[in-house]
FISE-452284 format. One record per residue: residue in three letters; x, y negated, z of N, C-alpha, C in turn. Coordinates in steps of 0.2 Angstrom, whole numbers, m for minus. Each point is the difference from the previous one (the first is absolute). Layout:
BEGIN
ATOM  torkol    n.x    n.y    n.z   ca.x   ca.y   ca.z    c.x    c.y    c.z
ATOM     ALA      X      Y      Z      X      Y      Z      X      Y      Z
...
# end
This chain:
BEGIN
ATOM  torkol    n.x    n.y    n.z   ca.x   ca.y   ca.z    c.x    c.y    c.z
ATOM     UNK    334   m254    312     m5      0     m5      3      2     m7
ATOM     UNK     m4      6     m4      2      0     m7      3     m5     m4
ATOM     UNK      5     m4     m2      0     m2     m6     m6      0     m5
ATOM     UNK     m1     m7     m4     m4      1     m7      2      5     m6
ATOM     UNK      7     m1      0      1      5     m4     m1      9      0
ATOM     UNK      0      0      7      1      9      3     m9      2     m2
ATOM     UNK     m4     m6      4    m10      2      1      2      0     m9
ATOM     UNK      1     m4     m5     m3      1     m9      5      7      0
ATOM     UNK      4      2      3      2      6     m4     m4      8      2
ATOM     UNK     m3     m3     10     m2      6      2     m9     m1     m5
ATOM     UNK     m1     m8     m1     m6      3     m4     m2      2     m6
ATOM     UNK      7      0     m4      1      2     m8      1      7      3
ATOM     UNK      1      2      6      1      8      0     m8      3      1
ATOM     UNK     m1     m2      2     m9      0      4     m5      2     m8
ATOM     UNK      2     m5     m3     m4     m1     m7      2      5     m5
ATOM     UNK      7      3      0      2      5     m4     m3      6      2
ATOM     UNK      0      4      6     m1      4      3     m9      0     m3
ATOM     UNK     m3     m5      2     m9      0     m1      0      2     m7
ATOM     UNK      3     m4     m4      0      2     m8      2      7     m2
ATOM     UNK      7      4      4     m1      6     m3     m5      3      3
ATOM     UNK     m2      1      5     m7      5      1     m4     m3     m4
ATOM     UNK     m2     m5     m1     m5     m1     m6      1      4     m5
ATOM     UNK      5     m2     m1      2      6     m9      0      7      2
ATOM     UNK      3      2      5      1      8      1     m9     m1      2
ATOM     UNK     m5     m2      3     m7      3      0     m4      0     m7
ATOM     UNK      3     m5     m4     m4      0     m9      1      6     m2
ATOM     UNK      9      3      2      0      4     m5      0      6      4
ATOM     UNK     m3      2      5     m4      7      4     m7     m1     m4
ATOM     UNK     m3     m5      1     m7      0     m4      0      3     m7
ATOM     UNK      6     m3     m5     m2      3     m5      4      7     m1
ATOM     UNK      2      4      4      3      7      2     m7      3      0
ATOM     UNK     m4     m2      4     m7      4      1     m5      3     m4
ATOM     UNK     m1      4      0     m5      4     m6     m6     m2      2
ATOM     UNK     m3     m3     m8     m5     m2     m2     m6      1      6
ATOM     UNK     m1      7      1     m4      2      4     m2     m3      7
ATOM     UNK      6     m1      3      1     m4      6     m4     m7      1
ATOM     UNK      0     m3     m6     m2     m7      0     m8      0      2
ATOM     UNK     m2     m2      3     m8     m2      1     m1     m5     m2
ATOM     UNK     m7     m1     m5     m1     m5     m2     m5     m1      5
ATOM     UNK     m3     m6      1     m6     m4      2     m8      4     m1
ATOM     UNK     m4      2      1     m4      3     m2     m5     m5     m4
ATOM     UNK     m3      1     m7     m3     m5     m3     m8     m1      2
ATOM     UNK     m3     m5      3     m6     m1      4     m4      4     m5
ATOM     UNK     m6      0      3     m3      8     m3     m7     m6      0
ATOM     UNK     m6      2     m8     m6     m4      1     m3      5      7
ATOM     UNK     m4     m4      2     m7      5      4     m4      8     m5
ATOM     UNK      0      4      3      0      8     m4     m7     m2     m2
ATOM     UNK     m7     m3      4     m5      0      3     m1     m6     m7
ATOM     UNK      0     m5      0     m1     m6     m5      3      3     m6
ATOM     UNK      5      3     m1      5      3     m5     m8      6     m3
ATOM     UNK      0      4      3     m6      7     m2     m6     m5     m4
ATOM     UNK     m4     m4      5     m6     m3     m3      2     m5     m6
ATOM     UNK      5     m2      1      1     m5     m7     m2      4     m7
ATOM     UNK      5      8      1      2      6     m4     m6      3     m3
ATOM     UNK     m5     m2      5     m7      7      1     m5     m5     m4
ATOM     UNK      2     m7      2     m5     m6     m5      1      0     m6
ATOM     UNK      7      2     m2      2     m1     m8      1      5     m3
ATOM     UNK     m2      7      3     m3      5     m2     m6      0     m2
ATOM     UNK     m5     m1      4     m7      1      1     m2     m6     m7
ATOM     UNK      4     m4     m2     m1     m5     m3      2      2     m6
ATOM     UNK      7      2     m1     m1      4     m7     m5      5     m2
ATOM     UNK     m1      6      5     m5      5     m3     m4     m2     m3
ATOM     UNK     m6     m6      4     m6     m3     m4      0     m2     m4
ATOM     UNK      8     m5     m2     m1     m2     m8      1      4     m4
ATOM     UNK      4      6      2      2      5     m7     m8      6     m1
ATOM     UNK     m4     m1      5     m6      5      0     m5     m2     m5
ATOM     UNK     m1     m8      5     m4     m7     m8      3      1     m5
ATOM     UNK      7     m1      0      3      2     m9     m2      6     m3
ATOM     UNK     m2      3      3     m1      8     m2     m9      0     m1
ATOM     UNK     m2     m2      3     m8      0     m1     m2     m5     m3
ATOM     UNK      3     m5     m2      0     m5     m6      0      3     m6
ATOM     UNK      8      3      0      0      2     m7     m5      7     m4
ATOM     UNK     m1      4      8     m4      5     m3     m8     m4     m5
ATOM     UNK     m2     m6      5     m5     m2     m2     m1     m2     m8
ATOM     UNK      8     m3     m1      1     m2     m7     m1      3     m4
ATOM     UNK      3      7      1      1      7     m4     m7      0     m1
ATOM     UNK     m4      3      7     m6      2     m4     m4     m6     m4
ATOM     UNK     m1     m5      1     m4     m5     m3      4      0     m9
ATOM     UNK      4      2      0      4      1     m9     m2      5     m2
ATOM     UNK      0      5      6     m7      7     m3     m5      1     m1
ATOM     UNK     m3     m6      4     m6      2     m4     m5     m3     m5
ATOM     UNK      7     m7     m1     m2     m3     m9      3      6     m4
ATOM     UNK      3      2      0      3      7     m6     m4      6      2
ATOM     UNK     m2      1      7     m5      7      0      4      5      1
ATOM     UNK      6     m2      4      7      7      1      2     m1      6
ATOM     UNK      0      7      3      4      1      9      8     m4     m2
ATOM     UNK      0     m6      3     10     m1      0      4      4      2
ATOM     UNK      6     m1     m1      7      2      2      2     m2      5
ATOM     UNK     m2      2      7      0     m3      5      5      3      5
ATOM     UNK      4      4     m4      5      3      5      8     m5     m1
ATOM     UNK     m1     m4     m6      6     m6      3      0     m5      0
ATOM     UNK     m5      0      8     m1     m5      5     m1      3      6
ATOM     UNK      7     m2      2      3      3      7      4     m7      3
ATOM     UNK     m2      1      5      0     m6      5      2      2      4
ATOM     UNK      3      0      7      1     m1      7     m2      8      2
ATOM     UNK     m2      2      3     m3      4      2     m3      5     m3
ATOM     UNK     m5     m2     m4     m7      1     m3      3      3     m7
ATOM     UNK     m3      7     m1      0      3     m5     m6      1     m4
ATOM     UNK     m3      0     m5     m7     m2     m3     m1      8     m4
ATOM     UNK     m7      1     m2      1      5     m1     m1      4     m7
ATOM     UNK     m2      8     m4      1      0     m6      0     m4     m5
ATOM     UNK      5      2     m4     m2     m4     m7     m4      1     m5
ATOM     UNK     m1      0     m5     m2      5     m7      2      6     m1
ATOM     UNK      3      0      1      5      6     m3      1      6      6
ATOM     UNK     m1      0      7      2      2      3     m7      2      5
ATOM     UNK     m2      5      2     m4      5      5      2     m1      6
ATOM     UNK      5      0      4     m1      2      6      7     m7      5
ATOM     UNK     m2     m2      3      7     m6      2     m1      0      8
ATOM     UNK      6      2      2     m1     m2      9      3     m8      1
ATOM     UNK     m3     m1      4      2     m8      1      0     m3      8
ATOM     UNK      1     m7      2     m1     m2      5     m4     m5      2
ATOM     UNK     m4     m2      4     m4     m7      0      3     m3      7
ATOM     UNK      4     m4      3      0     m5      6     m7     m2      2
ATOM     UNK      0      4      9     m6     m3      0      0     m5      6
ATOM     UNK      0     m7      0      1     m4      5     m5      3      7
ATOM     UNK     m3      2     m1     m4      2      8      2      5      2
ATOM     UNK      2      3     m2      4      9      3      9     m2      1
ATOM     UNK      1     m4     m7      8     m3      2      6      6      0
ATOM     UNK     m3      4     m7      1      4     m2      0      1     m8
ATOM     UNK      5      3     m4     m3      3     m7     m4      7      1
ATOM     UNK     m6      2     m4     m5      3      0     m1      2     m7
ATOM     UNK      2      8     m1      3      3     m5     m8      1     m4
ATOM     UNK     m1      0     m7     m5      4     m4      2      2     m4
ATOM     UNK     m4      5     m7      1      4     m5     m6     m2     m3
ATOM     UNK      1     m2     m6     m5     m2     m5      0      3     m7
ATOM     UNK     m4      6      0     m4      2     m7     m1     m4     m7
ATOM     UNK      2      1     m5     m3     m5     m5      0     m7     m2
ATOM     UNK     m3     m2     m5      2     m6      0     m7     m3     m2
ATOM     UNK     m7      3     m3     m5     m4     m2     m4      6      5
ATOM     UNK     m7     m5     m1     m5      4      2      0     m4      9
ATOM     UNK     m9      1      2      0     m2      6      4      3      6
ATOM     UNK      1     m3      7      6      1      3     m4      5      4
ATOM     UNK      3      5      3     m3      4      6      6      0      7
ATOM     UNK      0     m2      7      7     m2      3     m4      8      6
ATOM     UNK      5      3     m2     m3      8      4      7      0      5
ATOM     UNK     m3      0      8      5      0      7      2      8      2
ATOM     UNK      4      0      3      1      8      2     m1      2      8
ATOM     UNK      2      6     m1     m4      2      6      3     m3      7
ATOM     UNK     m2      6      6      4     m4      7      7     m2     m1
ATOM     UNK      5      6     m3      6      0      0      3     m2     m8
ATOM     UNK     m4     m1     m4      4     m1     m9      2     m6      1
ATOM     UNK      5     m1     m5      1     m7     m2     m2     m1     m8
ATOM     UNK     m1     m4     m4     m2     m2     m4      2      4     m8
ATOM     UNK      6      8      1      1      1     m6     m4      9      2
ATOM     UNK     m4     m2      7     m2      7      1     m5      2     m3
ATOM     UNK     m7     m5     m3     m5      2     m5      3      5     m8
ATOM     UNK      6     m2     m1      3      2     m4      5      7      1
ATOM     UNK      3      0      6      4      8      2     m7      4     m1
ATOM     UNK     m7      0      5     m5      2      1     m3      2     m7
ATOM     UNK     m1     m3     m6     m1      3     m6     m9     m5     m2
ATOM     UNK      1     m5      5     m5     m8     m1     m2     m1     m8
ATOM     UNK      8     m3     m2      1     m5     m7     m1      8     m4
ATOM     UNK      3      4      1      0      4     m5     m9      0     m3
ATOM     UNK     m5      2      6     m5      1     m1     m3     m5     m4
ATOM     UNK      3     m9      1     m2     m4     m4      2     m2     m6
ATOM     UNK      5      3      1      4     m2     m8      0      1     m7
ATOM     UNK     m8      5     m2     m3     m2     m5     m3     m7     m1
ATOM     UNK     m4     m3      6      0     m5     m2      2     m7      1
ATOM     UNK      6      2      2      7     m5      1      2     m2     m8
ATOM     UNK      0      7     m1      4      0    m10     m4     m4     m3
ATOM     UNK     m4      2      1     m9     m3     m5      1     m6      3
ATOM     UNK      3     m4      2      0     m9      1     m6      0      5
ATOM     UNK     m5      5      4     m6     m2      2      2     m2      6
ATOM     UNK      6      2      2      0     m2      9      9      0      1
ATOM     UNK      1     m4      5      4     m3      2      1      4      9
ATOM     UNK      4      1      2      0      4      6      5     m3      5
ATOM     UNK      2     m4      6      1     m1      5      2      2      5
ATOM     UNK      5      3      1      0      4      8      3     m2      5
ATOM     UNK     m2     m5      5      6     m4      6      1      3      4
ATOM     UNK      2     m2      5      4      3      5     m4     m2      6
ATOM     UNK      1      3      5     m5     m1      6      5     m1      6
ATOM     UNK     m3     m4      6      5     m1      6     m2      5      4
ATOM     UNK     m4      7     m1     m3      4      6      4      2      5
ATOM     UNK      5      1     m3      5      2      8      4     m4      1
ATOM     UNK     m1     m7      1      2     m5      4     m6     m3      2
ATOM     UNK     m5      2     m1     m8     m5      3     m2      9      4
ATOM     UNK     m4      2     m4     m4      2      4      1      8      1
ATOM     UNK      6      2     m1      3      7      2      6     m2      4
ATOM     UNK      1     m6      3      3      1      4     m4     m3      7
ATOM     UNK      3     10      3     m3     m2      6      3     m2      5
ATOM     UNK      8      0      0      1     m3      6      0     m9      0
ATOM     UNK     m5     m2     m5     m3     m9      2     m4      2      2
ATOM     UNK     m2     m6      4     m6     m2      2     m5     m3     m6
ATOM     UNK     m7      4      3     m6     m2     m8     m1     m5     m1
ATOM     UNK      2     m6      5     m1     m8     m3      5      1     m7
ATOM     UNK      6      4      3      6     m3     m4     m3      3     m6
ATOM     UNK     m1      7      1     m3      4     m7     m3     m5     m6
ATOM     UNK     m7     m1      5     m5     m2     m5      1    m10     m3
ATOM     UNK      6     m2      4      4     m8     m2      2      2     m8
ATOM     UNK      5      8     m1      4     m1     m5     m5      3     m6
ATOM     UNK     m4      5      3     m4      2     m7     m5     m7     m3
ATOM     UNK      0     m5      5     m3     m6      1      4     m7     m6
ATOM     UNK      6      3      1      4     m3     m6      1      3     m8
ATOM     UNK     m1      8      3      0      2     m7     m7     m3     m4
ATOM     UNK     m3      1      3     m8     m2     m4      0     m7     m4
ATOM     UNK      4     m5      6      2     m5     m3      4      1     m7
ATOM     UNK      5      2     m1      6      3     m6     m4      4     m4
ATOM     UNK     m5      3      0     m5      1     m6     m5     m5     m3
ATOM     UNK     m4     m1      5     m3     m7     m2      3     m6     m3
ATOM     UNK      5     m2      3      2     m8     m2      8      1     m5
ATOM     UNK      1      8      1      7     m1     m6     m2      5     m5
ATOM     UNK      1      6      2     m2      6     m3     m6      0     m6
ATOM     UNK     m5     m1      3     m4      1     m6     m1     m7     m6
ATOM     UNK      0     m4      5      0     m7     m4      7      2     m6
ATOM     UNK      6      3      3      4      1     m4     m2      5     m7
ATOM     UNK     m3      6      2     m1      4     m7     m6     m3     m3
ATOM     UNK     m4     m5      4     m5     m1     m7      4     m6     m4
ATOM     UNK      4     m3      3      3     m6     m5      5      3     m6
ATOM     UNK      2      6      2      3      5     m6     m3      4     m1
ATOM     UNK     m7      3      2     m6      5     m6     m6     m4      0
ATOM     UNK     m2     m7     m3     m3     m5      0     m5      3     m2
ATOM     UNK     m1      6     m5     m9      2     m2     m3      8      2
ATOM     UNK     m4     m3      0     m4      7      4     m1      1     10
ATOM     UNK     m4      3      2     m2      1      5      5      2      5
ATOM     UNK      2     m2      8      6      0      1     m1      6      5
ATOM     UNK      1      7      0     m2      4      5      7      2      6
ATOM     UNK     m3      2      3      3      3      6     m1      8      5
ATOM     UNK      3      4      0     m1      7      2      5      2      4
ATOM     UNK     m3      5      3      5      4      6     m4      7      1
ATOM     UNK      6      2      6     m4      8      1      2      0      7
ATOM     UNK     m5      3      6      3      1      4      3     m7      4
ATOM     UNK      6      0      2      0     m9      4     m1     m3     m6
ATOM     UNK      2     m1     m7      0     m3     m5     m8     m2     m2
ATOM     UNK     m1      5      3    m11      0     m1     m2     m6      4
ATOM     UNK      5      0      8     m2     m6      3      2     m7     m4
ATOM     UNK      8     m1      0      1     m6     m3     m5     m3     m7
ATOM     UNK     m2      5     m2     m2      0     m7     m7     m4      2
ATOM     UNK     m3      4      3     m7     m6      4      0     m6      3
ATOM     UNK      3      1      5      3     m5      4      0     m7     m3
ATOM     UNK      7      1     m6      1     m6     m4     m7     m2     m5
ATOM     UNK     m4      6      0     m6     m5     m7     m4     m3      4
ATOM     UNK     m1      4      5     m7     m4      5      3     m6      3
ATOM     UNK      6     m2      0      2     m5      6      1     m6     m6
ATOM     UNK      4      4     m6     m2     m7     m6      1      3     m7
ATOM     UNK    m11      1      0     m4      1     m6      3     m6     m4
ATOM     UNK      2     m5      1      0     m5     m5      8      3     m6
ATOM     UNK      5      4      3      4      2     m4     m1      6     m2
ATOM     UNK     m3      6      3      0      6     m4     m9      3     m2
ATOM     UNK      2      0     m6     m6      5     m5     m4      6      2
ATOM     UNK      5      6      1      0      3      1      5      4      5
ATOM     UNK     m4      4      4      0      5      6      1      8      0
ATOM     UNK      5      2      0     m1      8     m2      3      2      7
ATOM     UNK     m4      4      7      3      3      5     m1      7      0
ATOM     UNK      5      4      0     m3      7      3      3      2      6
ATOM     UNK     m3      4      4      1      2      6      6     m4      4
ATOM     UNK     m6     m5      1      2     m7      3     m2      1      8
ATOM     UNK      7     m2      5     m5     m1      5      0    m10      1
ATOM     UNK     m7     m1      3     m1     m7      1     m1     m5      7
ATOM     UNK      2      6      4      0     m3      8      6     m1      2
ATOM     UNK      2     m6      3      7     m2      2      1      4      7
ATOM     UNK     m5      1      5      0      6      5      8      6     m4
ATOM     UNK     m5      3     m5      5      4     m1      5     m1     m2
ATOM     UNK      4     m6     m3      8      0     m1      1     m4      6
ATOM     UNK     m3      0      6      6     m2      6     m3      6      4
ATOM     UNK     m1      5     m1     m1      5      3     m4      1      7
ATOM     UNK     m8     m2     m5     m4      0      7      3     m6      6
ATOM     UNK      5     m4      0      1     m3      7     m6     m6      1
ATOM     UNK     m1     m1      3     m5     m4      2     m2     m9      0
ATOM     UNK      8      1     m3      3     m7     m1     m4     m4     m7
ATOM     UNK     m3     m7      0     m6     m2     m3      0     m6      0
ATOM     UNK      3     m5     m7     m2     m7      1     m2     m1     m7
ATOM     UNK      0     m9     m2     m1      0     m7      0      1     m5
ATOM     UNK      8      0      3      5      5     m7     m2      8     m2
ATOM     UNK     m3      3      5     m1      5     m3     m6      4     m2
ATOM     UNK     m5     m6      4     m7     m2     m6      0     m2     m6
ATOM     UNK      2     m3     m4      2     m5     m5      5      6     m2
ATOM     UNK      2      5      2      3      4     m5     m4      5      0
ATOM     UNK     m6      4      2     m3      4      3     m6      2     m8
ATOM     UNK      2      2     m4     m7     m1     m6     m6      3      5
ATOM     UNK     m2      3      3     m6      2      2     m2     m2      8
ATOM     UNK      5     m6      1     m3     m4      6     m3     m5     m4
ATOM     UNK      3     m5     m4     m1     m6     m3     m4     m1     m5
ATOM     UNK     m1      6     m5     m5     m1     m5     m7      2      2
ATOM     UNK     m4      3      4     m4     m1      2     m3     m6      6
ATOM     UNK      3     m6      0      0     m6      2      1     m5     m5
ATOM     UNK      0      1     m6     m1     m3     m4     m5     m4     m2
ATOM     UNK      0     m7     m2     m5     m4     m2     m2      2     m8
ATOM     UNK     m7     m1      0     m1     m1    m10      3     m2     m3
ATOM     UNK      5     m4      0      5     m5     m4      6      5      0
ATOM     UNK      1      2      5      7      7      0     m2      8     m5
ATOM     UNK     m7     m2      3     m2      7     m4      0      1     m7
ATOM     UNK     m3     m7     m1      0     m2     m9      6      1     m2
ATOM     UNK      6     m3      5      8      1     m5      2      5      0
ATOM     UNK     m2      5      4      3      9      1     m6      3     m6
ATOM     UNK     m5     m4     m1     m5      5     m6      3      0     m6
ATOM     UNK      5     m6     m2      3      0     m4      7      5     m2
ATOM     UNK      1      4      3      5      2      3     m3      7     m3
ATOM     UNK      2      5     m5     m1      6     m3      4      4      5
ATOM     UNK     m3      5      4     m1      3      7      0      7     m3
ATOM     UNK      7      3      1     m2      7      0      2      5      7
ATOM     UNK     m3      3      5      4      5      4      0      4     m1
ATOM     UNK      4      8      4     m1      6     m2      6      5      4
ATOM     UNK     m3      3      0      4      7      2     m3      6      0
ATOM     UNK      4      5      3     m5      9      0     m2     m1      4
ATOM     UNK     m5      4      1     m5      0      5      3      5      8
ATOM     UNK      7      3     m1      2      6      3      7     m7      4
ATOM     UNK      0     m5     m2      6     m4      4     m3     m3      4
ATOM     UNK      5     m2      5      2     m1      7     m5     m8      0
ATOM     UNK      4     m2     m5     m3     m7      1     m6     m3     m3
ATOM     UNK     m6      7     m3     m5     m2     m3     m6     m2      4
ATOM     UNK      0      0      5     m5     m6      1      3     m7      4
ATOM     UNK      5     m1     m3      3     m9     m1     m3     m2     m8
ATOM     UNK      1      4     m6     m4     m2     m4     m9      1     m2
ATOM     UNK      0      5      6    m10     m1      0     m1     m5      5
ATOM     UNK      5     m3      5     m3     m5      3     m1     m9     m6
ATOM     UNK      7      2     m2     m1     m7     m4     m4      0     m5
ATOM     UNK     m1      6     m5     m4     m2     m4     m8     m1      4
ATOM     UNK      1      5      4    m10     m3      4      1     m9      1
ATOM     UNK      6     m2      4     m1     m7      0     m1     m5     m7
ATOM     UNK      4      3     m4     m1     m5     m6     m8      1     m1
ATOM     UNK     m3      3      0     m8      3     m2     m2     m4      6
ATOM     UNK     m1      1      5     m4     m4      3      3     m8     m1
ATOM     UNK      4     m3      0      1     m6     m2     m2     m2     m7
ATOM     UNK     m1      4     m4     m3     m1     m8      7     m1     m5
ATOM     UNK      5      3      0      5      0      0      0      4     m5
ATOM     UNK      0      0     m7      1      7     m5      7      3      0
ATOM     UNK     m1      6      0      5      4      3      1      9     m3
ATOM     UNK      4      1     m5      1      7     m2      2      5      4
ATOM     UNK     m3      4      4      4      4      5      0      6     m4
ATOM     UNK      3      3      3      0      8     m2      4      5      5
ATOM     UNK     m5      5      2      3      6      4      2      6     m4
ATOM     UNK      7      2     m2      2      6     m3     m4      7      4
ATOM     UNK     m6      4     m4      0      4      4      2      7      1
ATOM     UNK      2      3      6      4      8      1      7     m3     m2
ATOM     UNK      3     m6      2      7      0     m1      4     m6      3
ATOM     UNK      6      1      3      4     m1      6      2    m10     m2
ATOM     UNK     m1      0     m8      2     m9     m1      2     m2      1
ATOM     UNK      6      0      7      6     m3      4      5      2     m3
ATOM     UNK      3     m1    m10      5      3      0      2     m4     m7
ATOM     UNK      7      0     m3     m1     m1     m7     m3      3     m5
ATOM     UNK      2      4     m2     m6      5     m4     m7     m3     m2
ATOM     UNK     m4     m1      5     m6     m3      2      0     m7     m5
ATOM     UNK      5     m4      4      3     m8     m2      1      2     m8
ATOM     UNK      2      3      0      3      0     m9     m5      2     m4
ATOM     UNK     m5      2      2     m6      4     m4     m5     m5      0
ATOM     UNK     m1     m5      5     m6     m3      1      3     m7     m2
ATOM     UNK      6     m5      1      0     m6     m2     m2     m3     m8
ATOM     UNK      2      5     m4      2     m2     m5     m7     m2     m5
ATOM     UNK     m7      3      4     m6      1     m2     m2     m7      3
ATOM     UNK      3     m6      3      0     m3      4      2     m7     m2
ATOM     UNK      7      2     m2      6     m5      0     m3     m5     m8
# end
């Protein structure tokens, strides 16, 4: 058997040996390029919990800075009209929201957020005094098209003259109802929110910034539709009415399909206003009612159908048929609103 003293030497050698691989492994570690080293992967939140927390605290800032912005505008005007002067309302910028001309300035492109479309929804605003007129454009325009088209020109004697105040928004037709590879549910759903986004942001918003005078609305052509559509469905916000060479059958923007529910009754001017009670009629009489086109366009009897129904409904109602000329055009547009507007 080993000696005591032979086993403490073989296991002072045991212990030596263990010690240098220790040292010679620390120092291959640190010989290693950085790269080499992996670290632990740092636990990650849930993507899913992480998105809606983000999308809550979005959604919640927009509202406050929207409120801030339609507060303040409220302030401005109410200081306007103890002094009796259009404010400076162009530095009050908020979030999103860009507000429209000043005193000083004619023509201002801008943006309005419209929570039900979930979109910004671009307009161009004429002037600064005088009652508001909000004019849509046609199938394919967007809202600076009344003005390429030679629209505002036509107006803008009496834009200068403080008499009128001019509007031109933007429209969703080629996401709602030019597009056809949706299904007409989907169509008539989103033109179904645009209506919403005029009624409950859109116009509420120009009358709170052109607060005097009658608040109208006009189109030509699909514009002629939108233009109806919204007075009849809510006479309670607009004055007046100006459509020319309007068509007013939802049939025709889903092209003849056969496809047919609420939604595109309730969007149909000449399904739903001749089912009308007294009480709706009274609110549409209120409603200063102009139709019109040539007599030589395609679409002239959509405007002899409506104006016969306004009349049998007792519906006062300006029509007018251009005679011996084609009325489907600018030209026509620009000769005839202005005796209107």
């Amino acid at each position: 058997m080993p000696t005591r003293s032979r086993r403490s030497s073989k296991k002072a050698a045991v212990s030596k040996r263990r010690h240098t691989k220790a040292v010679k492994k620390k120092a291959a570690v640190a010989r290693k390029p950085a790269r080499a080293l992996k670290a632990k992967p740092a636990v990650k939140a849930k993507p899913k919990a992480k998105k809606r927390a983000v999308a809550r605290r979005t959604s919640k800032r927009a509202k406050v800075e929207r409120n801030e912005v339609m507060n303040s505008i409220a302030e401005l005007l109410e200081a306007a009209a103890a002094v009796n002067v259009m404010p400076e309302v162009q530095s009050v910028m908020v979030g999103r929201f860009s507000p429209p001309v000043s005193e000083r300035d004619v023509r201002h492109i801008g943006t309005i957020y419209s929570d039900h479309l979930g979109i910004d929804m671009g307009y161009a605003w004429y002037g600064s005094t005088g009652r508001p007129l909000v004019l849509f454009p046609t199938s394919g325009g967007n809202h600076i098209e009344n003005e390429d088209r030679g629209l505002i020109a036509a107006l803008m004697p009496k834009i200068t003259a403080g008499e009128l105040q001019v509007i031109c928004v933007e429209s969703i037709n080629r996401e709602s109802w030019q597009r056809k590879d949706l299904e007409p549910v989907e169509r008539v759903r989103r033109h179904d929110l645009y209506d919403k986004f005029l009624a409950e942001e859109f116009l509420p918003f120009v009358r709170a910034m052109a607060p005097d005078g009658k608040l109208g609305v006009y189109g030509a052509s699909m514009g002629g539709y939108h233009a109806v559509n919204v007075a009849a469905r809510h006479p309670d916000i607009v004055d007046q009415c100006i459509a020319f060479s309007g068509l007013f059958d939802v049939h025709q923007l889903l092209n003849n399909d056969p496809f047919w529910n609420e939604q595109c009754y309730f969007h149909s001017p000449v399904a739903y206003i001749p089912n009308m009670d007294a009480e709706w009629c009274d609110k549409l009489s209120r409603v200063e009612w102009v139709i019109a086109t040539g007599e030589q366009d395609s679409l002239v009897e959509d405007s002899r159908r409506l104006q016969s129904i306004f009349a049998e409904k007792g519906i006062p109602c300006h029509g007018e048929i251009w005679p011996g000329v084609f009325g489907h055009d600018w030209p026509f547009w620009q000769q005839h609103l202005p005796r209107f507007a």
